[in-house]
N, C-alpha and C positions, 0 to 999 in steps of 0.2 A: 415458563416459556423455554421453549430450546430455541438455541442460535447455534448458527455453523458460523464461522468464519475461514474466507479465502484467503490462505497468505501465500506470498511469496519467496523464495530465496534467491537477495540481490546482494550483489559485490558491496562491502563497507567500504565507502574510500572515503580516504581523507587527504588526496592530493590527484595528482593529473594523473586521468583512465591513460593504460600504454593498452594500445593495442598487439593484435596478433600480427605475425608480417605479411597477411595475405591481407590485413585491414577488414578484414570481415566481421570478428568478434572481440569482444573486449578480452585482453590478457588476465585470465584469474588466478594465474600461478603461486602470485604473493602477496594475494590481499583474502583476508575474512571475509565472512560472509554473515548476513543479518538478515532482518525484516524492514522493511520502510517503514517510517511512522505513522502513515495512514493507517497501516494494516496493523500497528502493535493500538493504535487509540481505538481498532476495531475491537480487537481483543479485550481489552481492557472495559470498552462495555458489555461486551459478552458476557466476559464472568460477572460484571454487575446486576446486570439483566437477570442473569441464571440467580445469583445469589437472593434477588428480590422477589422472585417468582417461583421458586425450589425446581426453576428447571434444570436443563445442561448447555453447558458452553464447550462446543468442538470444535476443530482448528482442521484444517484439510490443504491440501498442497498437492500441485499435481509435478512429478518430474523424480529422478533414480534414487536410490540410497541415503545421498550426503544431503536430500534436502529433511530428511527428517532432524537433523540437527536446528533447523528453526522451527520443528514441530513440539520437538521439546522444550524450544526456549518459551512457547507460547503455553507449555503447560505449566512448564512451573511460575507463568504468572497468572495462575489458576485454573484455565482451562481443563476439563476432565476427561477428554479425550480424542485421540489426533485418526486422521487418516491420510494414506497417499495413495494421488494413483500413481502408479506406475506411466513414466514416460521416458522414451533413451535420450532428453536432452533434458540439465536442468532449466532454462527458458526455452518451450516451446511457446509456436508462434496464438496471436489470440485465438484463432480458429480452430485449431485443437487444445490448447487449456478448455474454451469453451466445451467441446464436446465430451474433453473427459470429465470435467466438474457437472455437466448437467447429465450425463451416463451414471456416475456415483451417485449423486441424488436420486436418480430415478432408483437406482436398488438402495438405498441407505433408507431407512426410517424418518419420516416426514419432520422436517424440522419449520417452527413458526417463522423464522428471522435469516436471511442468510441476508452477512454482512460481508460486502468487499472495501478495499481501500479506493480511495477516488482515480488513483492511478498507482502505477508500479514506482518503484525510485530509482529504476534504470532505464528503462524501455521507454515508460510514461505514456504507454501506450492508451488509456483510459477506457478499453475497449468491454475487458471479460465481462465485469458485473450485468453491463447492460444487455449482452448478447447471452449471456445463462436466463436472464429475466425474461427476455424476449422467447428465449426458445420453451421456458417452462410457464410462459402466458403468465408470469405474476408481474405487480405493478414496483414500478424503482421510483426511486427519487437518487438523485447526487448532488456532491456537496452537502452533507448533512451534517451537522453540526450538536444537534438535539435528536434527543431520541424517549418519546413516553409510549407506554404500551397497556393496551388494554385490555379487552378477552376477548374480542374479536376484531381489534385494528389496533394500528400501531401511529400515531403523532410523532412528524420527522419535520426538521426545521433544517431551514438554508438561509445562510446570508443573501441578498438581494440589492444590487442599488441603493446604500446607505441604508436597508432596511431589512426585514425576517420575511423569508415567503413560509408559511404550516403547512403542508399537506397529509392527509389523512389517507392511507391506503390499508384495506381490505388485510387478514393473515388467509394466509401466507404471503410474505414479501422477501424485498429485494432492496438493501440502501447501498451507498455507495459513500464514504465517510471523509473525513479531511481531518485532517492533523491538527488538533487544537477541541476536538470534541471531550476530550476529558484528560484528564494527567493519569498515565500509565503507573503504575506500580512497576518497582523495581522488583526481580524475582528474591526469595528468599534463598536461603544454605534447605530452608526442611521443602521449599517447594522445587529447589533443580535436586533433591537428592529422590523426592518422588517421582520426576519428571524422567530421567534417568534410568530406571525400572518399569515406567506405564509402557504397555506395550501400544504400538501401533499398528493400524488393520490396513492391512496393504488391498486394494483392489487392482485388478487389471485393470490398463487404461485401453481406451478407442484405437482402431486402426486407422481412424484420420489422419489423412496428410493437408499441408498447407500449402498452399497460389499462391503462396510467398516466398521470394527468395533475396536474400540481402545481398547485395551489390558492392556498398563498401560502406565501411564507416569513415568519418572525417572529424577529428577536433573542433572544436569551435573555436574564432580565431582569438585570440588571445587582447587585451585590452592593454594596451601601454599607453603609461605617465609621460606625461610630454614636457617637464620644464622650462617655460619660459621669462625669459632675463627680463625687468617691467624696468631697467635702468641702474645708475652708481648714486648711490649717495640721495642728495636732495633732489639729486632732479627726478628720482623713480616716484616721489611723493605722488605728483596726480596722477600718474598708472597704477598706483597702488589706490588712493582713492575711487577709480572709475571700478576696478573689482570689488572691492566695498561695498559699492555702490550696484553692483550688478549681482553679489548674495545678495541683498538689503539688509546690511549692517549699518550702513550710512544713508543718509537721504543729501 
């Protein structure tokens, strides 16, 4: 079986996004850059898949230069070979990711499986996978969890309602994955020193532009502890019982 997978390159934070001073984008000046974890537990069946089925697992990314640095990260955790298209921003908007991902498809050699992440880990936009599937007529499922594959259909499973929905869709398809579908491998020293060397096949990307324009961005507001005094001594006793009593510690 071949899989493609869609990934993305998003800012690694590990503390409060600063914005730019116009507030329109996020300041990427001094922070790394990754993959979300939808999109590496993407990968990570990829190469499972491949390995089970003597196919190929490929990684693809749409946006300039610096995003092939998460191309390679998805290689050396096995993956066999990356593409990008070409885009002059690295997040463009859904409407054009879409068009350049299903433009590359259409000239790229037919693959059984294209896997995206359930959504991005910045944007969160949840849009691409379904809008590639729609526009190349094949069937999606999201929120996938499970993934069995056959010779001519692929078994994908979704949480549901304290319960599993199965759906069985036709190949060629289209999943859309969530973070916890399998534990990623960490890359090896002998798989980033191949990863490092495998070359990437750049294509031109689409002349689409986007109906979208961002306006501002805004923080979320911040959650503050609020301290409050239940009393001195013994007499805080029954305000301290009534909280007790309202976790259900006490009856």
């Amino acid at each position: 079986m071949d899989v493609l997978v869609c990934i993305k390159r998003v800012p690694a934070v590990g503390a409060e996004i600063a914005l730019t001073a116009d507030a329109t984008a996020v300041d990427t000046r001094h922070l790394g850059f990754t993959i979300g974890p939808h999109e590496e537990c993407a990968v990570e069946e990829a190469v499972r898949l491949a390995d089970r089925t003597g196919g190929r697992a490929g990684v693809l990314t749409v946006g300039p230069p610096e995003t092939e640095e998460q191309l390679r990260y998805a290689l050396s955790m096995g993956a066999d070979h990356a593409i990008r298209v070409e885009a002059p921003v690295a997040d463009p908007e859904p409407e054009v990711t879409t068009a350049a991902i299903t433009g590359a498809l259409r000239e790229l050699p037919p693959y059984d499986l294209v896997l995206f992440g359930e959504a991005s880990a910045d944007a969160g936009h949840a849009q691409v996978g379904f809008r590639v599937a729609c526009a190349l007529r094949r069937p999606i499922v999201g929120g996938v969890k499970g993934i069995d594959v056959g010779e001519e259909h692929v078994t994908l499973r979704r949480e549901a309602g304290g319960g599993v929905e199965v759906h069985e869709a036709p190949l060629p398809a289209v999943a859309a994955v969530l973070e916890g579908l399998n534990l990623p491998r960490y890359p090896t020293i002998k798989g980033r020193l191949r990863a490092k060397k495998a070359p990437v096949r750049v294509l031109a990307g689409p002349a689409a532009t986007s109906g979208l324009r961002t306006l501002r961005l805004r923080h979320r507001p911040e959650a503050r502890a609020e301290t409050v005094l239940l009393g001195h001594g013994a007499g805080a006793a029954p305000a301290v019982v009534d909280v007790l009593a309202e976790l259900g510690v006490v009856r």
